[in-house]
C-alpha positions in Angstrom: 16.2 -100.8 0.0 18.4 -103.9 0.1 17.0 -107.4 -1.3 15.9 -109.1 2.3 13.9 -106.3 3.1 12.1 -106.4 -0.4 11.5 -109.8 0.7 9.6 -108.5 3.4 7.5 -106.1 1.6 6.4 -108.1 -0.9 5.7 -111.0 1.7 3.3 -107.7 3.5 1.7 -107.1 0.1 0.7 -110.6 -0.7 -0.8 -110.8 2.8 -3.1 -107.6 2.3 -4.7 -109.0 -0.9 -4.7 -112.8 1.2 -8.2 -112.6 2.7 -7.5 -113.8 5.9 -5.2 -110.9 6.6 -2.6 -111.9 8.8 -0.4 -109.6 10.7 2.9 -109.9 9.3 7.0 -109.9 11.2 9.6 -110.6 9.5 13.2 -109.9 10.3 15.4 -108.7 7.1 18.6 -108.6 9.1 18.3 -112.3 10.0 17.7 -113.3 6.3 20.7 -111.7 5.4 23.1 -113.1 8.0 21.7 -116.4 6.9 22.5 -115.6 3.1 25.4 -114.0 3.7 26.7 -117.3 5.8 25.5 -119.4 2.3 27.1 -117.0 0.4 30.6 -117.0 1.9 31.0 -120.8 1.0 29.9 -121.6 -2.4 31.7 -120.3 -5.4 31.3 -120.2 -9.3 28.1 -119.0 -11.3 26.0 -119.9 -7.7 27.8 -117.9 -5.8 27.7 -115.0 -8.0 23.7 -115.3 -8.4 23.7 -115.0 -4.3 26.1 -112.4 -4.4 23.7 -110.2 -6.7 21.2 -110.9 -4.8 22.6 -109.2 -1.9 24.3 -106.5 -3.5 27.8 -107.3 -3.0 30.6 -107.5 -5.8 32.5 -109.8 -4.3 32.8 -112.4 -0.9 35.1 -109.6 0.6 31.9 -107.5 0.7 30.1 -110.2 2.4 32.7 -110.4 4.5 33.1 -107.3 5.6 29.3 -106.3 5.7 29.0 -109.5 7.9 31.6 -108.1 11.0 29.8 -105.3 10.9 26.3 -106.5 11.1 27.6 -109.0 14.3 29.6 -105.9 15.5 26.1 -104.0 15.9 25.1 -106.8 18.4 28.5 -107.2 20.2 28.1 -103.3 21.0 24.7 -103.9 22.2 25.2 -106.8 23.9 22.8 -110.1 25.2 22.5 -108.9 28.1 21.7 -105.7 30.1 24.1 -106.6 33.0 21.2 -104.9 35.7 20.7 -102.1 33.7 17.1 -102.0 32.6 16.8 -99.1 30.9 19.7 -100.3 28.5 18.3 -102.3 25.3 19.9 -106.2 24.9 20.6 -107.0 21.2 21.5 -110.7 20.9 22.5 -112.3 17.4 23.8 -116.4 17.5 24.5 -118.7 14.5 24.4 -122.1 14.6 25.6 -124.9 11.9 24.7 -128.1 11.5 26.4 -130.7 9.2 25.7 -134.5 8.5 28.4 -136.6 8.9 28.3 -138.0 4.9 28.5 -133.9 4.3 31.0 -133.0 6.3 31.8 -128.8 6.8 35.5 -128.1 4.9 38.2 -126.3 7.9 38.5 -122.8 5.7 34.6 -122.7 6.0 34.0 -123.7 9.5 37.3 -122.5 11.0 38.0 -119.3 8.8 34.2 -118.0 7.9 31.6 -119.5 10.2 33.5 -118.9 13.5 35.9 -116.4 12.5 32.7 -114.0 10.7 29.9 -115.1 12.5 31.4 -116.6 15.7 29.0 -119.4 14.4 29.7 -122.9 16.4 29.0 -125.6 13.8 28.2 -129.7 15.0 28.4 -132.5 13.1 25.5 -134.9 13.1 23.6 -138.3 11.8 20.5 -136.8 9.9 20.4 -140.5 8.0 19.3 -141.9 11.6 18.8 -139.4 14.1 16.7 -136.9 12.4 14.1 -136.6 15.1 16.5 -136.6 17.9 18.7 -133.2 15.6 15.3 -131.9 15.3 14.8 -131.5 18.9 17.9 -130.4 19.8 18.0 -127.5 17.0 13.9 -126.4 18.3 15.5 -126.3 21.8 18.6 -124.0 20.3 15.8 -122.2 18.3 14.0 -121.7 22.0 16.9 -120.4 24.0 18.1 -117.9 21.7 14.9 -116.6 21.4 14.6 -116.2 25.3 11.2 -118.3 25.0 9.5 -116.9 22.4 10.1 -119.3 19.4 9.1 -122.8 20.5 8.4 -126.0 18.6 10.3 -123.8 14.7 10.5 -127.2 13.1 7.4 -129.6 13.4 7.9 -133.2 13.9 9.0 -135.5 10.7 10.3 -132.1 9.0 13.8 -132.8 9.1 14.4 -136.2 6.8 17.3 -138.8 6.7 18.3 -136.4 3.1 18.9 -133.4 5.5 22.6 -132.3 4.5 23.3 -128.9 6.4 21.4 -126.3 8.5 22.9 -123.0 8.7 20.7 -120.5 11.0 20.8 -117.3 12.7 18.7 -116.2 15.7 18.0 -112.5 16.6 16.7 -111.1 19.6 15.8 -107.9 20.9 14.6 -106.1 23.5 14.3 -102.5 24.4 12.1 -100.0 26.7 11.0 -96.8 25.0 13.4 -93.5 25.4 11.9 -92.1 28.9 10.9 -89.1 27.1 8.8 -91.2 25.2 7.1 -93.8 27.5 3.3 -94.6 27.9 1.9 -94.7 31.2 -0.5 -98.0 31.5 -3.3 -95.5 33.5 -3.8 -93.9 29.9 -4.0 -97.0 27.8 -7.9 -97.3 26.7 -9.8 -99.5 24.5 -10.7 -97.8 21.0 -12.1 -99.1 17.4 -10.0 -100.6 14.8 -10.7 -100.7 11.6 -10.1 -103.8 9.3 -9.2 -103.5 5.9 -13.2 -105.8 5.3 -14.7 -102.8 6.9 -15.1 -104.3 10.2 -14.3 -102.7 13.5 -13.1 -104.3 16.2 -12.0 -102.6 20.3 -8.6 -103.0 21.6 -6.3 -101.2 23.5 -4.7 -98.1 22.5 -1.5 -96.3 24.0 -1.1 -92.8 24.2 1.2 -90.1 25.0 1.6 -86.0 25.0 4.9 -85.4 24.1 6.9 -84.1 21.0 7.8 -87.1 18.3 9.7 -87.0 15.0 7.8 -87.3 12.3 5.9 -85.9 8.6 3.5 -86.2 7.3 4.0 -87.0 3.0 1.5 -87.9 0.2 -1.1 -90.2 1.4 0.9 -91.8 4.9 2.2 -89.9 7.6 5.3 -91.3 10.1 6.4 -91.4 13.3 9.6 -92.2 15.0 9.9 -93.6 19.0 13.2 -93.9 20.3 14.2 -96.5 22.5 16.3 -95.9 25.5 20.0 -96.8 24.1 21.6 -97.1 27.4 25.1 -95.4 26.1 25.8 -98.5 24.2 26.4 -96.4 21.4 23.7 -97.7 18.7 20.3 -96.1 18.7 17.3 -98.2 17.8 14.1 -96.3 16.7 10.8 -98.0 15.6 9.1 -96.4 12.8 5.4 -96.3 12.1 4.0 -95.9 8.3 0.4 -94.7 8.7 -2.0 -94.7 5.6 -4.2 -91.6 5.5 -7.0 -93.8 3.8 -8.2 -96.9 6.4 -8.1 -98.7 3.7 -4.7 -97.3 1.9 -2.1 -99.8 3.6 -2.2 -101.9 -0.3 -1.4 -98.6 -1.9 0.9 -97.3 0.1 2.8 -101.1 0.1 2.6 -100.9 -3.8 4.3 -97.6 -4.2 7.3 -99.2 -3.0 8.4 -95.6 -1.5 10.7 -97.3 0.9 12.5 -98.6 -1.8 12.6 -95.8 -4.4 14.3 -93.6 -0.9 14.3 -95.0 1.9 16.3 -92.1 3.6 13.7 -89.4 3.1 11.3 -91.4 5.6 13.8 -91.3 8.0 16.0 -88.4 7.7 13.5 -85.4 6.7 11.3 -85.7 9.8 10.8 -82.2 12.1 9.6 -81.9 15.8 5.8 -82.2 16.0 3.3 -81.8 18.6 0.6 -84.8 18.6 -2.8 -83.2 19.1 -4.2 -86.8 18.6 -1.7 -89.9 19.2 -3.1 -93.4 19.9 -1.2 -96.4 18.5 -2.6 -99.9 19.4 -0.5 -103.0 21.8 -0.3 -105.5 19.9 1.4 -109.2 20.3 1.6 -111.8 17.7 4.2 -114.2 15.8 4.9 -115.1 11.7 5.8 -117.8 10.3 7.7 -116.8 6.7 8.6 -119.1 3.6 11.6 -116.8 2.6 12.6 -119.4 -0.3 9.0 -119.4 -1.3 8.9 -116.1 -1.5 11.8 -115.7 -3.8 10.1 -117.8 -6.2 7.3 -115.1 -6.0 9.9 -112.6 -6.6 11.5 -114.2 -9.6 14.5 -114.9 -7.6 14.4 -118.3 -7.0 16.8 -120.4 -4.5 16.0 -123.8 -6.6 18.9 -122.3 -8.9 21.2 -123.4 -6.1 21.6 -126.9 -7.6 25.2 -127.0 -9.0 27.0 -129.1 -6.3 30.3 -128.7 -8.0 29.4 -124.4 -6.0 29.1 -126.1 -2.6 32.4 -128.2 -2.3 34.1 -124.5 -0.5 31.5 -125.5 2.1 31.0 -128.7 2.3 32.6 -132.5 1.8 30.3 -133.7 -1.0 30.9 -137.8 -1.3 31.2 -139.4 -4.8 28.1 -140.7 -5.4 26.6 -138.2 -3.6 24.3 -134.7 -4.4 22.6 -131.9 -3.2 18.7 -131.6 -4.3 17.4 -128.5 -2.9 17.5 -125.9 -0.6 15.1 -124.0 1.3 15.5 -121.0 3.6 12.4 -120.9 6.6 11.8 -118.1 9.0 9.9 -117.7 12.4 9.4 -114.0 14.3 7.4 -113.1 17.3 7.0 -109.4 18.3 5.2 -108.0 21.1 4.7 -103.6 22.0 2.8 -101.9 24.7 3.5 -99.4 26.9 7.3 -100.4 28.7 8.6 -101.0 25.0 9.5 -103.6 22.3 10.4 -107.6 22.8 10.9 -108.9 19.4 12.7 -112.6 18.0 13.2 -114.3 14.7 14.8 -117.3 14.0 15.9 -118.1 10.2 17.4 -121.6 9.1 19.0 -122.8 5.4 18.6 -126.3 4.8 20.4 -127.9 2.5 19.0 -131.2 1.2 21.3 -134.3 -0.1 20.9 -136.9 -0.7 14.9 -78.9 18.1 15.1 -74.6 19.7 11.8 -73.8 17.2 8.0 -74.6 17.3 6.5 -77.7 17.0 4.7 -78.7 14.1 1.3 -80.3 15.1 0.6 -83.5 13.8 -3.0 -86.0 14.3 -1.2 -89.6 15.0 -3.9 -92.1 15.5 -3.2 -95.7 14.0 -7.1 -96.9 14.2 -6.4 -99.2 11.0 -3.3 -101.0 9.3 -0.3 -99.7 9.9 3.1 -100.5 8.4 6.2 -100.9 11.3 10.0 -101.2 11.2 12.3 -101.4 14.1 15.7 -100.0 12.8 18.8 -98.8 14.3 20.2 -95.4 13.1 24.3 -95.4 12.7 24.0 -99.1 10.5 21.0 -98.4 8.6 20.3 -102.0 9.8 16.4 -103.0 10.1 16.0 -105.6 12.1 12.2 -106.3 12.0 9.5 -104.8 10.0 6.0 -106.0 9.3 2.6 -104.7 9.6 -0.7 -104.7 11.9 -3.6 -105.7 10.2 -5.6 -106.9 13.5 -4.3 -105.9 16.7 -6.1 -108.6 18.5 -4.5 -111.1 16.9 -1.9 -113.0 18.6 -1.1 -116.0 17.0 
């Protein structure tokens, strides 16, 4: 499992043990763009630390793995042009640069438009801070189609504000129309909390014939989206403890990491007996920097300005004293299908044929998710459902 995703699974873990159990969204494919968009302009010991972090050798990798994370959107595309059975994948980058910090031409002309068709603007963080703030919110907003509002509060973005590099993702996709739930069957059940409490909400349900296994201690299920011949095929994938309260231990046991492929490869045809999975609706607000600290990986190493000047015009005088990487996701399932967004920012501070298998499928307590398409690998949100009344 790559690094961003990691991130996410440690981030699900410490929110388990966190008392006031919060669902959790968080997208690993917008963290990455966003890294690999860092990555691609510093160079020296900084750059190779990033570079580790994401598994690449070199910034050719980065590169490369970049086209092909924005080609996955272009094949997609933003929008369904009238088709509504066909998913809309949208993924825009944005750059913004003070005016004493200046983007160099290789970076902006050569990496950030050429790679990531990213459209970069020069600003006055020193006295328009509030009035950049705004404007990046209301980007933030319209690439999320609505559903991020308000990502950075007032007074968060000071007069030291150097650079903000972000990415926003946006998807949206109706479940394959062998797979859809019809509202007439959607009934309110019990939930059960990981503090023993039990709560009614509404479950979907269906009769057909999934994907899926069942392996020591979690079972898992696959539902397909419709792809809409665009030629990628997005699944989401549910990772169901058998314990109600097994969702630590199964997060622990890092399985998805050890191999990954084996939860998503090595699942048969089976025949749900009993399949209820719960709507649910809420939005996450992630510290991905913070949580690199957690991890022992932190991004407070990114200090040696001398790294920076393939990115950036750094004035004599001048220095960068911190970075921080913030991310916002929203996700929202029931019966038609999935509408999920994240928005992630850097900021740089200066200054079948055979039998079924049968299979019971009912997710009446946490649940791990991952929405992930098939021919890239690429997962573009995963989290997990502590309360599905929540919706934060």
């Amino acid at each position: 499992m790559d690094f961003c995703t990691m991130l996410a699974y440690d981030s699900m873990l410490k929110e388990v043990k966190n008392p006031k159990q919060n669902n959790v969204i968080v997208s690993p494919l917008s963290i990455t763009v966003v890294l690999n968009m860092v990555a691609a302009g510093l160079k020296g010991s900084t750059q190779e630390y990033v570079l580790d972090l994401l598994g690449s050798k070199n910034v050719n990798q980065i590169y490369s793995k970049s086209s092909e994370m924005m080609a996955v959107a272009a094949d997609v595309g933003s929008t369904n042009n009238g088709d509504e059975d066909r998913p809309v994948l949208a993924m825009v980058n944005g750059a913004w640069s003070d005016q004493f910090f200046p983007l160099k031409v290789f970076y902006e002309e050569r990496i950030l438009k050429g790679i990531f068709d990213c459209e970069a603007k020069t600003v006055d963080f020193a006295t328009q801070a509030e009035k950049v703030r705004v404007e990046v919110n209301a980007w933030a907003e319209a690439v999320s189609r609505g559903l991020i509002k308000d990502f950075f509060p007032p007074d968060s973005l000071s007069p030291d504000t150097a650079l903000l590099l972000a990415n926003g993702l946006y998807f949206k996709g109706i479940w394959d129309p062998n797979y859809r739930f019809m509202v007439e069957r959607t009934e309110r059940r019990d939930f059960y909390l990981l503090n023993g409490r039990r709560i009614s909400v509404p479950f979907m349900t269906s009769s057909n014939t999934y994907l899926g296994g069942s392996f020591d201690g979690f079972k898992v299920l696959n539902i397909p989206y419709e792809n809409g011949k665009c030629g990628r095929y997005f699944s989401m994938y549910f990772f169901l403890p058998d314990e109600r309260d097994g969702l630590q231990n199964l997060l622990e046991k890092k399985l998805f990491i050890s191999n990954p492929k084996k939860y998503y490869f090595n699942l048969s045809e089976v025949k749900l007996d009993k399949f209820w999975i719960p709507k649910f609706k809420f939005s996450y607000a992630f510290e991905v920097s913070e949580a690199m600290e957690d991890m022992g990986t932190p991004l407070s190493i990114l200090k040696n300005q001398a790294d920076f000047s393939e990115m950036i015009h750094i004035p004599v005088g001048a220095r960068l004293r911190g970075v921080e990487i913030l991310q916002k996701a929203y996700i929202e399932v029931d019966e038609k299908g999935t509408e999920a967004a994240a928005i992630t920012i850097f900021a740089g501070f200066g200054s079948s044929g055979h039998k079924p298998k049968t299979l019971s499928f009912v997710a009446d307590h946490p649940f791990v998710f991952m929405l992930r398409e098939a021919r890239s690998g690429l997962v573009l949100f995963t989290g997990i459902v502590l309360d599905p009344s929540q919706s934060n």
